[in-house]
C-alpha positions in Angstrom: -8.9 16.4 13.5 -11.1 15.9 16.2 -13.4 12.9 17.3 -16.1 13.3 14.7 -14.1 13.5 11.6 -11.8 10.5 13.2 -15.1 8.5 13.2 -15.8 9.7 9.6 -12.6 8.3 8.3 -13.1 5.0 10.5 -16.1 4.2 8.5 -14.9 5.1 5.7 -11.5 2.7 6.3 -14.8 0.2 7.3 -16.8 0.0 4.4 -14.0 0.4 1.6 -11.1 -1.4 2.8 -12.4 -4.9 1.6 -14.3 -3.4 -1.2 -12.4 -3.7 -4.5 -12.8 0.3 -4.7 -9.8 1.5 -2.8 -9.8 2.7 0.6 -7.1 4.9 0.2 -8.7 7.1 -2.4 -11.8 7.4 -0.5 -10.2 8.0 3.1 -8.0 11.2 0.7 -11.2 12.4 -0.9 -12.8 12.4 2.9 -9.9 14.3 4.4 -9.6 16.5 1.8 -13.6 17.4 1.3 -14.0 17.9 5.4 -10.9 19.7 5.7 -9.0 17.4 8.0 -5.3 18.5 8.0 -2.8 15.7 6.8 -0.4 16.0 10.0 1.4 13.0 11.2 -1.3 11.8 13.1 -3.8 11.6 10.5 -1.4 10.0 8.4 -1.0 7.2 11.3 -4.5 6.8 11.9 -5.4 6.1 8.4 -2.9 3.5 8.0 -3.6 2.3 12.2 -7.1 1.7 12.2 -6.8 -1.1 9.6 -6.8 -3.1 12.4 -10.1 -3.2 13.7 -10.8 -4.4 10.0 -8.5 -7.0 10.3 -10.2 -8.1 13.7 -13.2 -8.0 11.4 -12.0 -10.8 9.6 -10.4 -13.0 12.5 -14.3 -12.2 14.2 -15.9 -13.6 10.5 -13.6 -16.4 10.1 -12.1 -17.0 13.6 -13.0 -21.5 12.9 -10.0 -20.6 10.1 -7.4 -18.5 11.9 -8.1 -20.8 15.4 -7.8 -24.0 13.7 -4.0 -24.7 14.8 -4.5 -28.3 13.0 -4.4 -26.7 9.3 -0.7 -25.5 9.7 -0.6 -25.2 5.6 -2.9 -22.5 5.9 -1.3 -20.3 7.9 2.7 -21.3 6.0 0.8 -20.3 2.9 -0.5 -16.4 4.3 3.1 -16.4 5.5 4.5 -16.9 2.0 1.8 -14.5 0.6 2.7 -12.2 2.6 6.2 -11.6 1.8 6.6 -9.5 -1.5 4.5 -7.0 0.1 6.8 -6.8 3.0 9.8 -6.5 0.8 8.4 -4.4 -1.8 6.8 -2.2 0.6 9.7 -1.8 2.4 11.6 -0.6 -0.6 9.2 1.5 -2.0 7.5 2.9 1.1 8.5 6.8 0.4 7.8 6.5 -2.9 4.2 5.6 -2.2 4.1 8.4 0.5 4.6 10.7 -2.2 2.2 10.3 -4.7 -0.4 10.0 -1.8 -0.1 13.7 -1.5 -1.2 13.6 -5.6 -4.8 12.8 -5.7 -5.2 12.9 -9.7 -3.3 9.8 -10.4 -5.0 7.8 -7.7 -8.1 9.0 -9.2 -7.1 8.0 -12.7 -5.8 4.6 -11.4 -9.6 4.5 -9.6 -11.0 4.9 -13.2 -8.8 2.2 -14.8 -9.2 -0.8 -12.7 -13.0 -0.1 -12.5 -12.6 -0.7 -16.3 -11.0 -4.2 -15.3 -13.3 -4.9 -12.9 -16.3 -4.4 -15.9 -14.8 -7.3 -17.5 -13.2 -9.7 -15.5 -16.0 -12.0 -14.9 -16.0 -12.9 -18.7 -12.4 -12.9 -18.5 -12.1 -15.6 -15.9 -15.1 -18.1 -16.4 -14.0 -21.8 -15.7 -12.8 -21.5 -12.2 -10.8 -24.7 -10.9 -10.5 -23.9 -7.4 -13.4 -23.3 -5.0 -12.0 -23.9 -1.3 -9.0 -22.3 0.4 -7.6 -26.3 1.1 -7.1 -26.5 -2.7 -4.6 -23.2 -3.0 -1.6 -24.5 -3.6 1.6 -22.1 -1.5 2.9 -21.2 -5.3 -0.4 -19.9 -5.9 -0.7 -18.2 -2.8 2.5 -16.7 -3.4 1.7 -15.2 -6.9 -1.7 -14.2 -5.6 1.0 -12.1 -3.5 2.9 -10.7 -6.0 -0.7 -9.4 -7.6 -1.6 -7.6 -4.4 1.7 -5.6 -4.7 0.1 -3.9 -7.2 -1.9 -2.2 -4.7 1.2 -0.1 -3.8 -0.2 2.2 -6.4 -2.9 4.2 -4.2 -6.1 4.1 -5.9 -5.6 0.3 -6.8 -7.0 -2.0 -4.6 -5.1 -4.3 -2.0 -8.8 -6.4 -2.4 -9.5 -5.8 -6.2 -5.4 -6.8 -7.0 -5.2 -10.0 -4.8 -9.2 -11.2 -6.0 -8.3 -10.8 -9.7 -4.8 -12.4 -8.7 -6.6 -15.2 -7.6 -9.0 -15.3 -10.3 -6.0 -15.1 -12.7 -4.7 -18.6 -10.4 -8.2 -20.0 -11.6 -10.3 -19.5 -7.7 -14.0 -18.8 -8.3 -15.0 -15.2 -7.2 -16.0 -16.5 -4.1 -12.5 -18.4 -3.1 -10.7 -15.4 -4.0 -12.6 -12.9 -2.2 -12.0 -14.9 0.6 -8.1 -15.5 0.3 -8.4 -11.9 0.0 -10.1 -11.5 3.2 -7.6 -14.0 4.3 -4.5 -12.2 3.0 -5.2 -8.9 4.5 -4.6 -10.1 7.9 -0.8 -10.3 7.8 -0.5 -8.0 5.4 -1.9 -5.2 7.4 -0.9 -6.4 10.4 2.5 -5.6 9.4 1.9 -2.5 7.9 0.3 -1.4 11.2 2.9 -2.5 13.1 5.4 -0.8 10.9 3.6 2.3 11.1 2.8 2.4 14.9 6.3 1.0 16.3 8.9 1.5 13.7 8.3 4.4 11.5 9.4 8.0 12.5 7.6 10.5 11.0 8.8 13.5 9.1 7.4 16.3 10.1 7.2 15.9 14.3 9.8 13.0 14.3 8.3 10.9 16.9 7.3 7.4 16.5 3.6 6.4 15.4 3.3 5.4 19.4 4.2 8.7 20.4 1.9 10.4 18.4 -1.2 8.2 19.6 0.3 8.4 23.6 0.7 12.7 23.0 -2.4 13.4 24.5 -5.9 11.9 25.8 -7.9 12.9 22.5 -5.5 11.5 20.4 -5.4 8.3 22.6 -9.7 8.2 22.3 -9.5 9.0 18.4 -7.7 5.6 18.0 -9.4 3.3 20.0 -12.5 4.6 18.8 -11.7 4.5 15.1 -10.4 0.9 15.6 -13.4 -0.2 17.1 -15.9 1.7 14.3 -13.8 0.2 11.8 -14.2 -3.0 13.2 -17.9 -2.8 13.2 -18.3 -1.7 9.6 -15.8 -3.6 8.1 -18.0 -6.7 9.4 -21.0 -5.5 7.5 -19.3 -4.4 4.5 -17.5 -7.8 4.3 -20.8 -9.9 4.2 -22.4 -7.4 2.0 -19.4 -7.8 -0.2 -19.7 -11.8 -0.4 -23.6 -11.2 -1.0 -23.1 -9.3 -4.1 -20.3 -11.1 -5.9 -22.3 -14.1 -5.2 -24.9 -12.8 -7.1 -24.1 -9.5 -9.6 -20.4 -10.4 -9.8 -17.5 -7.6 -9.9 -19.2 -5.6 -12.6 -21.6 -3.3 -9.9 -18.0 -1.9 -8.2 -16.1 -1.3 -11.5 -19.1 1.2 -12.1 -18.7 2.4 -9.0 -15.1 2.9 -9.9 -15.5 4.5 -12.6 -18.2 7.1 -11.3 -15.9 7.3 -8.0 -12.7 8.2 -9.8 -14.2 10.6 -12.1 -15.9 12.4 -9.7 -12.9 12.8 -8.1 -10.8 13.5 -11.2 -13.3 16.9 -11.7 -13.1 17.9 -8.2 -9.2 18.1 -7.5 -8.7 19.4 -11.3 -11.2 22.2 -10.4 -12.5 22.7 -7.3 -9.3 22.0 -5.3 
């Protein structure tokens, strides 16, 4: 992979990682359709550059993460947080393996942009408008439904926003806890994957494989900061459109996304 292709993915990681569309399947149908090897490194860089989109959302909403007064706020991302950790944890070769499958992450694409087509009539008397209001059990179960993103092809945004949906937020509120949510969760994941995980095939450390050499040193600061700078756009082009067309315009999307994708690995790949 070299520094073009790195910023190719970095956008890509940008635009769809707060979309309810699934960045994961779009970052695998990028790699795949430019012919950028899945070596260690790729696989890190995928998974490292989520944090320029979380300093995305700590830019957006840095009044909210600064605000050291609100302590509930932060014990209830903490609770959130946790059965990803522990599921993740548990199931984190699992997940590695069907990422090298790209016909059920397609097929899962399809299926929640079905969802997605009707969950506005599903969910039409929100209670909850403000983050103040969550209470931690609903934070907490709005947890368990981002788990559901450890399917690739799911969503970590379109599980937790219909999860909080489901906990009666407005769109609105739970695109935001969303937003909110993301930060610890891939923090950790980052985290995990730069300083703890040792990967298969060159068994070095994600560290090591970012510190090997100059270029691969420049791909991820670069792609962190591109990510960062799309994900801020995408985010408050996000908000606009819920605001105003709902979820219905990205379950379409879904569905034309993960069919498209569905013909090409079936026959062009």
């Amino acid at each position: 992979m070299d520094l073009l292709k790195a910023i190719l993915i970095a956008i890509v990681e940008g635009l769809t990682e707060y979309l309810p569309v699934s960045s994961t399947a779009h970052m695998i149908f990028t790699s795949s359709y430019f012919g950028i090897q899945e070596d260690d490194f790729v696989k890190l860089f995928q998974v490292s550059i989520q944090f320029g989109a979380i300093l995305a959302v700590v830019a957006l909403y840095w009044k909210k993460f600064f605000d050291f007064s609100k302590f509930n706020f932060f014990i209830k991302l903490a609770c959130a947080v946790i059965p990803a950790l522990v599921l993740g944890k548990l199931f984190d070769d699992k997940i590695e393996a069907i990422l090298g499958n790209p016909i059920p992450i397609a097929v899962v694409l399809i299926v929640g942009g079905v969802v997605l087509l009707f969950i506005d009539n599903y969910f039409q008397n929100p209670t909850i408008t403000q983050e103040e209001d969550i209470t931690i059990k609903k934070a907490v179960t709005i947890g368990f439904w981002q788990c559901l993103a450890m399917m690739p092809g799911t969503s970590r945004s379109a599980a937790s926003i219909i999860g909080g949906m489901q906990q009666g937020l407005s769109r609105h509120a739970a695109a935001e806890f969303s937003f909110f949510l993301a930060v610890p969760t891939m923090l950790a994941v980052t985290c995990y994957s730069v300083f703890l995980k040792t990967y298969e095939h060159s068994q070095m450390k994600g560290y090591e494989l970012i510190l090997q050499s100059k270029e691969t040193i420049t791909m991820f600061i670069v792609g962190n900061l591109v990510a960062f700078v799309v994900a801020v756009l995408a985010i408050k082009f996000f908000i606009g459109i819920i605001k105003q067309y709902g979820f219905k315009p990205w379950g379409w999307y879904r569905i034309i996304a993960g069919s498209f994708l569905l013909i090409y690995f079936s026959y062009f790949k």
